[in-house]
C-alpha positions, -999 to 999 in steps of 0.1 A, spaced: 545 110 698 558 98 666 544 116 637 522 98 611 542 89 573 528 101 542 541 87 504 535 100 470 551 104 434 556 120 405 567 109 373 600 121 359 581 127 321 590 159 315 584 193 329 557 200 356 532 222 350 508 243 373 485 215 372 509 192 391 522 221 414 488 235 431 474 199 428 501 181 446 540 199 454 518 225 468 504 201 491 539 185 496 551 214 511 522 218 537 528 180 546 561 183 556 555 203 593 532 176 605 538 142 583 567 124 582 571 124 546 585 99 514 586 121 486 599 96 453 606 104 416 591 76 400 613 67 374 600 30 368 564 39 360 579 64 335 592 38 315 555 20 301 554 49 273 573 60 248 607 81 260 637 88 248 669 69 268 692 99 266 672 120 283 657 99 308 683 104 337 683 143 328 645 144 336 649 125 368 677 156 383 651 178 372 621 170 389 642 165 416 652 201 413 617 215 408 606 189 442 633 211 462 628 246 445 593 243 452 601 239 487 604 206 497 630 206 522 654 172 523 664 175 559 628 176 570 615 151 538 629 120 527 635 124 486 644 97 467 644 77 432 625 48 431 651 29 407 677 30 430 660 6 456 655 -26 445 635 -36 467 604 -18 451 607 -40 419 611 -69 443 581 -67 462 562 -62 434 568 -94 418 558 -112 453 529 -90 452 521 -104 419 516 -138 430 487 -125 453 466 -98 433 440 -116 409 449 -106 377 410 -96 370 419 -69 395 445 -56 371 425 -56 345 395 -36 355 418 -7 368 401 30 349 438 39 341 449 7 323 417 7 301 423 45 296 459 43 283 457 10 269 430 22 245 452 47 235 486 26 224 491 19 190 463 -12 178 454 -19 216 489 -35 219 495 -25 253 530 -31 272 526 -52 303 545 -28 324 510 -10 317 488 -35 331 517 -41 361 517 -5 372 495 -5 398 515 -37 410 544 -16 415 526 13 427 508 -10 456 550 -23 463 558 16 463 533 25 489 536 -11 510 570 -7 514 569 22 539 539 19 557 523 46 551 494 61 572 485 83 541 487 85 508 482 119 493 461 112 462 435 129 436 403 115 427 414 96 402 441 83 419 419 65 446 418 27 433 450 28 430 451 33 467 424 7 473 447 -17 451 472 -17 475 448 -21 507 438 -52 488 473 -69 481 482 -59 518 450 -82 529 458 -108 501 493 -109 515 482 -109 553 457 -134 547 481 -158 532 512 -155 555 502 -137 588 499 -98 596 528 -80 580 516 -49 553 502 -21 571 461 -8 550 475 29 538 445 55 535 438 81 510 444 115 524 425 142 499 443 174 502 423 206 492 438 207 456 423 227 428 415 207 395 434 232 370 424 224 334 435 227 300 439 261 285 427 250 251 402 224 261 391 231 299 369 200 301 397 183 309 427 180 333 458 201 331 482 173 319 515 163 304 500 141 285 474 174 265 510 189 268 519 219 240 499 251 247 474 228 269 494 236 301 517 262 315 549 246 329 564 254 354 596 261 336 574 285 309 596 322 301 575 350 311 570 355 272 558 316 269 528 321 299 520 353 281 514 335 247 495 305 261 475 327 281 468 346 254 451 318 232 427 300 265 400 295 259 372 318 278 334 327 268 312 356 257 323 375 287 299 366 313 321 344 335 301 309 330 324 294 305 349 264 319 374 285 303 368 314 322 364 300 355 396 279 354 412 314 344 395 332 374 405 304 395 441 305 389 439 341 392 426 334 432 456 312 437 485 333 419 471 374 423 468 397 458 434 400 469 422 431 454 432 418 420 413 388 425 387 409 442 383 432 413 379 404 382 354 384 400 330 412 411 340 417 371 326 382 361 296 385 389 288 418 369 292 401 330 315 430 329 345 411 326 375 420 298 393 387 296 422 410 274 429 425 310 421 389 329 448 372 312 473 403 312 461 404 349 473 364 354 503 367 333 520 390 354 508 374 385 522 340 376 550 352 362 557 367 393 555 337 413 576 314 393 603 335 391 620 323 420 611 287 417 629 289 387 657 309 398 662 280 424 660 250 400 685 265 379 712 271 407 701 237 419 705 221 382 739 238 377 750 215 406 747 182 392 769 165 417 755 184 446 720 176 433 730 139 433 741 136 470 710 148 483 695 125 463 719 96 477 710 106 515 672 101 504 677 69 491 700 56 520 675 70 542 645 51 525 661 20 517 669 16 556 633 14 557 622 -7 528 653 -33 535 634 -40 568 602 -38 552 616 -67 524 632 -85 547 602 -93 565 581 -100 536 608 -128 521 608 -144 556 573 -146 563 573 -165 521 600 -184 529 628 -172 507 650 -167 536 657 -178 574 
């Protein structure tokens, strides 16, 4: 029985941060031993904020480095960059001609980041993202899409250009689903009401490329309570202490916080050495795998050969069934 196919994404805006490991390469991972799975760097949606040309390619090798030193396996996982098909740009401009441009308009992200560009003046490759993110996920036919919360009408976006496309010219675009993985929501150090993001970057978020000296400082400054465990700061502590620490550690602090006993001085020591401990070998990894450019780069080329066999079919059907070809 063929297995079902998963897609996702990530951004190539810099380092990746624990946030973006236990909330999605995490799950990744898992995926691979019963999805088939399309793993992309999403270069093109990285480009509808400011960044700096010169380093843009460098940052596209590296998270494909941390993708396969967190364990995503490229035998078993098809890895790719979304730039190097063109087919995802293509099918996102015929996509375009079928998604209501109200529907654009309304999405939470686009009035999110749009808000927050200089004067209002938002670029259009803002307001076209979830365009191209609906091509990105069409393109494969996808049974799932592994997404957070916030990520869900994006999903939905998609389902509605595949019926706006099937509609018009017959049955063609599969209707992807949102798969919910059990992901954490890791939040800021320093404000802990919100998300864990490259966006909050600075002493916000520990990356996953942080020296052991680096997670000891940042740790050292979040932000936790009196000492009774209630705080957002001290649960998001406590929490990454269950996912990084052996059981008795984890054991110890949270009968700790139950108590109002807890010493946060010894929490955060505590969670320093445990992550530090962890990363150590994912980074260990990315660096052998990052001082093979070349090497990095052909497993990267079998990805995108692999995909593109799929979204050249997918393509070629689409332009057929709109008439730009026989």
């Amino acid at each position: 029985m063929a297995k079902s196919t998963i897609l996702s994404g990530i951004r190539p805006t810099g380092g990746l941060h624990l946030g973006n490991y236990l909330g999605a390469l995490q799950n990744f991972v898992k995926l691979q031993d019963e999805y088939q799975c399309f793993y992309f760097i999403a270069d093109l949606h990285a480009l509808n904020e400011s960044f700096d040309p010169q380093k843009k390619y460098a940052q596209v090798l590296d998270t494909a480095a941390t993708f396969i030193a967190a364990g995503i396996d490229p035998k078993r996982s098809t890895l790719f960059v979304q730039s190097h098909l063109p087919e995802h740009a293509q099918l996102a401009v015929i996509l375009s001609n079928v998604i209501p441009v109200g529907y654009l308009f309304r999405m939470t992200q686009y009035k999110e980041k749009a808000g927050k560009q200089a004067q209002g003046n938002a670029n259009a490759g803002l307001l076209y993202y979830p365009v191209l993110m609906a091509a990105d996920i069409l393109l494969y036919h996808p049974t799932f899409v592994p997404v957070g919360d916030d990520q869900d009408q994006h999903v939905e976006l998609a389902r509605d250009a595949a019926g706006f496309f099937n509609r018009r010219f017959g049955e063609t675009l599969v209707f992807p689903k949102t798969l919910h993985t059990n992901a954490p929501r890791v939040m800021s150090l320093l404000d802990p009401n919100k998300k864990m993001s490259k966006t909050l970057g600075g002493d916000h978020c520990l990356n996953l490329d942080d020296p052991p000296e680096e997670i000891r400082r940042k740790l050292s400054r979040a932000v936790t309570d009196t000492g009774d465990g209630s705080g957002a700061g001290a649960k998001n502590l406590i929490s990454l202490l269950a996912h990084f620490a052996d059981a008795k550690t984890v054991q110890r602090f949270s009968e700790a916080a139950a108590a109002k006993t807890i010493r946060y001085s010894e929490l955060k020591l505590a969670l320093t050495d445990s992550i530090n401990r962890f990363l150590a070998p994912l980074q260990e990894r990315k660096a052998q795998l990052l001082s093979h450019p070349k090497k990095l780069e052909e497993i990267l080329a079998t990805g995108d050969a692999r995909a593109g066999k799929v979204a050249a079919k997918t393509l070629s059907d689409v332009l057929k069934k709109v008439g730009l070809c026989r």
